[in-house]
GUMARZA-358490 format. One record per residue: residue number from 1; x, y, z of N, C-alpha, C in turn. Coordinates in pm, 1 decimal. Example, Ala and Ser with C-alpha at 12.3 -4.5 7.8 and 13.67 -1.06 7.14 Angstrom:
{1,{1319.0,-569.0,780.0},{1230.0,-450.0,780.0},{1320.0,-330.0,780.0}};
{2,{1285.0,-225.0,708.0},{1367.0,-106.0,714.0},{1290.0,3.0,787.0}};
//
This chain:
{1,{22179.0,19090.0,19135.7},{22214.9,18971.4,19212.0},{22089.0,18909.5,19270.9}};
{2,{22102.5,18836.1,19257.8},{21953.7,18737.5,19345.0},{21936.4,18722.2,19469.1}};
{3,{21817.1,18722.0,19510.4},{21774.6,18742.8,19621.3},{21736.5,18600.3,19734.5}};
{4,{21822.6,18561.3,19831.8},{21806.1,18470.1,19918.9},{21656.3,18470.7,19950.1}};
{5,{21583.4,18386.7,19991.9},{21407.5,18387.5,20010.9},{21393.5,18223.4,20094.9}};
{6,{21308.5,18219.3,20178.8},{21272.9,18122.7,20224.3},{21159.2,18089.9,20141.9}};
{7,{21132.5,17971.0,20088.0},{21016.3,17959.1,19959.4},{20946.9,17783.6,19989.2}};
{8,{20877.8,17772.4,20034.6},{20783.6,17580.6,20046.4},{20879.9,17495.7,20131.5}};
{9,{20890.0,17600.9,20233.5},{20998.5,17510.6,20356.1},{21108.0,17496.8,20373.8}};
{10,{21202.3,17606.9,20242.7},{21326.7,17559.3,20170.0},{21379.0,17695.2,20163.4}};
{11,{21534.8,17719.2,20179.5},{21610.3,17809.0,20169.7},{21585.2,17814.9,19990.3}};
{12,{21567.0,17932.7,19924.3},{21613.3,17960.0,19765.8},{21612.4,18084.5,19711.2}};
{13,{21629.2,18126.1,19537.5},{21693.3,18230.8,19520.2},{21599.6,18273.4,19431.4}};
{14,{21571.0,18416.6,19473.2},{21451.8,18446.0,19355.0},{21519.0,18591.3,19311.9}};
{15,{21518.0,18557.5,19121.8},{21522.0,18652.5,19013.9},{21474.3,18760.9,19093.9}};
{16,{21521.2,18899.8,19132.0},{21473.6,19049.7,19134.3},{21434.8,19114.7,19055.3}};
{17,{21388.9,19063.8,18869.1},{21369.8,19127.5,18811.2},{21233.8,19072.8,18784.8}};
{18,{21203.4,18934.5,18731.6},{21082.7,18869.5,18753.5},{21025.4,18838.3,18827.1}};
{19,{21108.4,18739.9,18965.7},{21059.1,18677.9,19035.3},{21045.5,18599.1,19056.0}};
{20,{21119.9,18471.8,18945.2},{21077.5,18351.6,18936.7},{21178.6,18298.9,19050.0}};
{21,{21137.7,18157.5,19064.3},{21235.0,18111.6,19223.8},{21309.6,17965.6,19165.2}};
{22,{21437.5,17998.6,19225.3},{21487.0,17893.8,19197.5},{21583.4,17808.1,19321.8}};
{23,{21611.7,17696.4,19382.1},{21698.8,17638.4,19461.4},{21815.0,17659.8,19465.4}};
{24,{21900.4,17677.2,19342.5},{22027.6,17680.8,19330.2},{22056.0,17831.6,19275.6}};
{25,{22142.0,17866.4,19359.5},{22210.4,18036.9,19315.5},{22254.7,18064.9,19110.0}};
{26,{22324.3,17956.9,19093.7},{22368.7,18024.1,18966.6},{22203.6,17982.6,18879.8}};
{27,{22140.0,17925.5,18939.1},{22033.2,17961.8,18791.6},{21956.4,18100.6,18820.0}};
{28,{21933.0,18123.2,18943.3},{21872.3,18261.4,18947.9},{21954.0,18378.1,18900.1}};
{29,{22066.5,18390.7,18939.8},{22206.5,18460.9,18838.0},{22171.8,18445.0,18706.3}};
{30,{22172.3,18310.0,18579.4},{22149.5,18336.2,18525.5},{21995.7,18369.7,18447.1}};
{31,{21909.1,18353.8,18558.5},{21792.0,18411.4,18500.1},{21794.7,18590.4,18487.7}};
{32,{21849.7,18617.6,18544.2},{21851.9,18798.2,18598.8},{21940.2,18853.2,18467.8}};
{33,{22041.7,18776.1,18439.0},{22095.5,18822.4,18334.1},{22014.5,18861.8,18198.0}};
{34,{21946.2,18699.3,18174.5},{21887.7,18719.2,18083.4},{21792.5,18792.0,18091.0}};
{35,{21685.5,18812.9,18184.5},{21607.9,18940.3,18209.5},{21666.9,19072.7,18175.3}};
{36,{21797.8,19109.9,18216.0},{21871.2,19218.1,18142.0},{21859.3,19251.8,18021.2}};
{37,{21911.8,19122.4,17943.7},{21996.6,19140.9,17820.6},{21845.5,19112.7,17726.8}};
{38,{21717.0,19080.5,17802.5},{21597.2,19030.9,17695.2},{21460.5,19094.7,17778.3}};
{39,{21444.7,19193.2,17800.2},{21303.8,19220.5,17882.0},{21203.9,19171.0,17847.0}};
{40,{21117.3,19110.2,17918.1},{20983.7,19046.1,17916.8},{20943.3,18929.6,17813.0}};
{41,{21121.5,18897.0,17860.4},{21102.5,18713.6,17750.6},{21121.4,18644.8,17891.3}};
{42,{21115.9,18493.7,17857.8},{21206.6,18406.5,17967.0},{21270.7,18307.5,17886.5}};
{43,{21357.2,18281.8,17876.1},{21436.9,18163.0,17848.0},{21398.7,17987.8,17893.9}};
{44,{21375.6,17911.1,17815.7},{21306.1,17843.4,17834.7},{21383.6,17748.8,17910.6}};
{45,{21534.8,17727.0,17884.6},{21556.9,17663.9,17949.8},{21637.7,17673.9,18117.4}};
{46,{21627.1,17830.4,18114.4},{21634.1,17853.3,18248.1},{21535.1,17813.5,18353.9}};
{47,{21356.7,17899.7,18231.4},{21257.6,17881.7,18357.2},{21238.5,17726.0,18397.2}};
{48,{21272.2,17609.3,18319.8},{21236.4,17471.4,18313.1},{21281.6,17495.0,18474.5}};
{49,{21416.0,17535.6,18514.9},{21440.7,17492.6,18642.9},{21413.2,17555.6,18784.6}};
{50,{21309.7,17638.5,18712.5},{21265.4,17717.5,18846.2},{21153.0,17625.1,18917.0}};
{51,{21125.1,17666.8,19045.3},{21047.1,17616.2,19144.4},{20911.6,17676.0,19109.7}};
{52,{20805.3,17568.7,19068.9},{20686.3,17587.5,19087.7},{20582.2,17647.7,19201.1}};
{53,{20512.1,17721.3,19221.1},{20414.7,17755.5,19295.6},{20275.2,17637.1,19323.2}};
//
């Protein structure tokens, strides 16, 4: 399950398996999945919607 995080001023949800951060709950859900079901890939069109550093 993804992890609530305060992240660039902003409540959001970061992947526990990668790390990547995202605003909205179900994309970090489905990033974690796919981290499951694919180790040390990312899905491209999940990461498109993650939050930049």
């Amino acid at each position: 399950m993804a992890k609530k995080i305060f992240f660039m001023g902003a409540g959001a949800f970061e992947c526990t398996i990668c790390g990547m951060k995202y605003r909205e709950k179900s994309h970090a859900d489905a990033c974690e999945t796919w981290c499951k079901e694919h180790p040390n890939t990312c899905d491209p069109k999940i990461a498109k919607k993650s939050i930049q550093e």
